[in-house]
N, C-alpha and C positions, 0 to 999 in steps of 0.2 A: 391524436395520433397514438396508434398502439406500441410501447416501445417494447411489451413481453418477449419478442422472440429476439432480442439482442443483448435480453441478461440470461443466456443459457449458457454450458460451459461447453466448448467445442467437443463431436464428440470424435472418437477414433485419434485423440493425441500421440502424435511420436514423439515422443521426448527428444530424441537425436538432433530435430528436427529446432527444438526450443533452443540447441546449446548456441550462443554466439561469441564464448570463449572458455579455451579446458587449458589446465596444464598438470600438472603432477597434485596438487594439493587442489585444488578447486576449479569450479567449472563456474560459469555466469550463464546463466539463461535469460529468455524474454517471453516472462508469462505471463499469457494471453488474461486477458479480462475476465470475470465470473469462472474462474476453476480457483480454489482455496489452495492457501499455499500449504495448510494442516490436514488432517483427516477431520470431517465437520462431525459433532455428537448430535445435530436434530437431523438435519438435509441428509439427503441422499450421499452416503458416503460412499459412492461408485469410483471417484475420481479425487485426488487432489498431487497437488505436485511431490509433496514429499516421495506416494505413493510411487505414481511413477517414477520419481527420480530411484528410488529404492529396487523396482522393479527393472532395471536397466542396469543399474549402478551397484545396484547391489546396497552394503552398510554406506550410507552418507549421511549427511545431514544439514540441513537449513543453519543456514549461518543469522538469517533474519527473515520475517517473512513481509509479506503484500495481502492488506485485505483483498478479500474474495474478487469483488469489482476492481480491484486497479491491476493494469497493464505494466507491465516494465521489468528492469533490472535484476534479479534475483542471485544471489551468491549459496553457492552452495559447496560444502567442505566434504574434499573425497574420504580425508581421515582424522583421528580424533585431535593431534597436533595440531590440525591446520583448523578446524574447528575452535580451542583453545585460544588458537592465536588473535582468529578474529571475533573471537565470543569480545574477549578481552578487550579489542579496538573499541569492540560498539558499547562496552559496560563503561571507558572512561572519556567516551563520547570522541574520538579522534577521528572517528568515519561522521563524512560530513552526507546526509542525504539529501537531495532535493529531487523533486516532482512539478511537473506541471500539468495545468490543470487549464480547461476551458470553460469561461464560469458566463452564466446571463448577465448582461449589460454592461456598460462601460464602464472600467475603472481604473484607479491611477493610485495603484499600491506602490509608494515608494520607498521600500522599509518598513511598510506597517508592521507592528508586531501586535498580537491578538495573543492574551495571557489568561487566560481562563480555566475553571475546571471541569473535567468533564467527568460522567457517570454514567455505567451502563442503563440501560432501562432493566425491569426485573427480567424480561424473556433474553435479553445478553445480546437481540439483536441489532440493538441500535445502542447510540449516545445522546446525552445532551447535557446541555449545561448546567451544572449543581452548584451550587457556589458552596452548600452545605457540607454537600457527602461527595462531591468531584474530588477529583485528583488533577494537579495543577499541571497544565496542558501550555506549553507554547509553544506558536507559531509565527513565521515573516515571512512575508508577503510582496512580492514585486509583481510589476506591470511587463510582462515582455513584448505585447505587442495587440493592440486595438483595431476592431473587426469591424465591420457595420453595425452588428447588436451583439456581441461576446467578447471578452477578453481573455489571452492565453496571460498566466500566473504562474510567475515560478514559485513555488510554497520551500520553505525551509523548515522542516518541525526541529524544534529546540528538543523538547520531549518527544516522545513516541507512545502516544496513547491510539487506540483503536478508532478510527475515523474519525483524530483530531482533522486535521486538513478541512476535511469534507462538515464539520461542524463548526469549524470556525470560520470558514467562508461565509456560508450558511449567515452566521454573525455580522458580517460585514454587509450582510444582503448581494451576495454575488453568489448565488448557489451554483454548484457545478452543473454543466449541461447535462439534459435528463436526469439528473438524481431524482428520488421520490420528494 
């Protein structure tokens, strides 16, 4: 099965359209799948959220971001205060994330925790595990609910390394549905 034309990034984005909460100091959006939360240095840099957020919004700024591929949540700080404030949250770990994920075959993560390290590859577009030259990476793992052949995962990263999640599943042998 061809899955190419479902890692493209929507085109014609309204941003307005992304927000699903604003107030005075920040807005939350929900950003669609394959558009980068940064402006990307190889790919085509037509598109990415900050972009637009900037383009609409004017001066803001990403409070944290979402690899390119994943869907969800985004925070985003209308001014430097409000940015500051939640830089701060996520530098002494007080912002709790989670993600879920729908991964091949059955599984019964009850707490797992996966503590590994991860390393880019030389081209920076991928990870994988380095025990050498990684940087230590953790992850917890629950079972939210079992399918005929897939299971939904709530993931907890302890760290925030670039496509921990998606390489330490990987690890458990439950890769995410269609990843490469």
């Amino acid at each position: 099965m061809d899955l190419s034309r479902f890692k493209k990034a929507p085109k014609n984005l309204d941003f307005k359209e992304l927000v699903i909460f604003e107030n005075d100091n920040y807005m939350v959006i929900n950003k669609p799948p394959f558009v980068p939360s940064l402006d990307e240095r190889t790919a085509d840099r037509s598109i990415s959220i900050l972009k637009l957020a900037r383009e609409t919004y004017g001066d803001v700024q990403l409070c944290h971001r979402l690899d390119k591929e994943t869907s969800g949540a985004l925070v985003i700080a209308k001014n430097p205060e409000a940015y500051r404030n939640l830089a701060m949250q996520f530098e002494h770990r007080e912002v709790q994330k989670e993600y879920h994920a729908v991964v091949n075959g059955l599984h019964d993560f009850d707490s797992i925790s996966v503590f590994l390290p991860i390393a880019p590859l030389k081209d920076g577009t991928a990870v994988r595990i380095d025990k050498a030259k990684g940087k230590m990476a953790e992850t917890i793992f629950f079972t939210i609910r079992k399918y005929t052949r897939h299971t939904l995962v709530k993931c907890i990263p302890i760290t925030g390394r670039m496509h921990q999640i998606r390489v330490h599943l990987q690890c458990l042998k439950a890769p995410i549905v269609c990843d490469p």
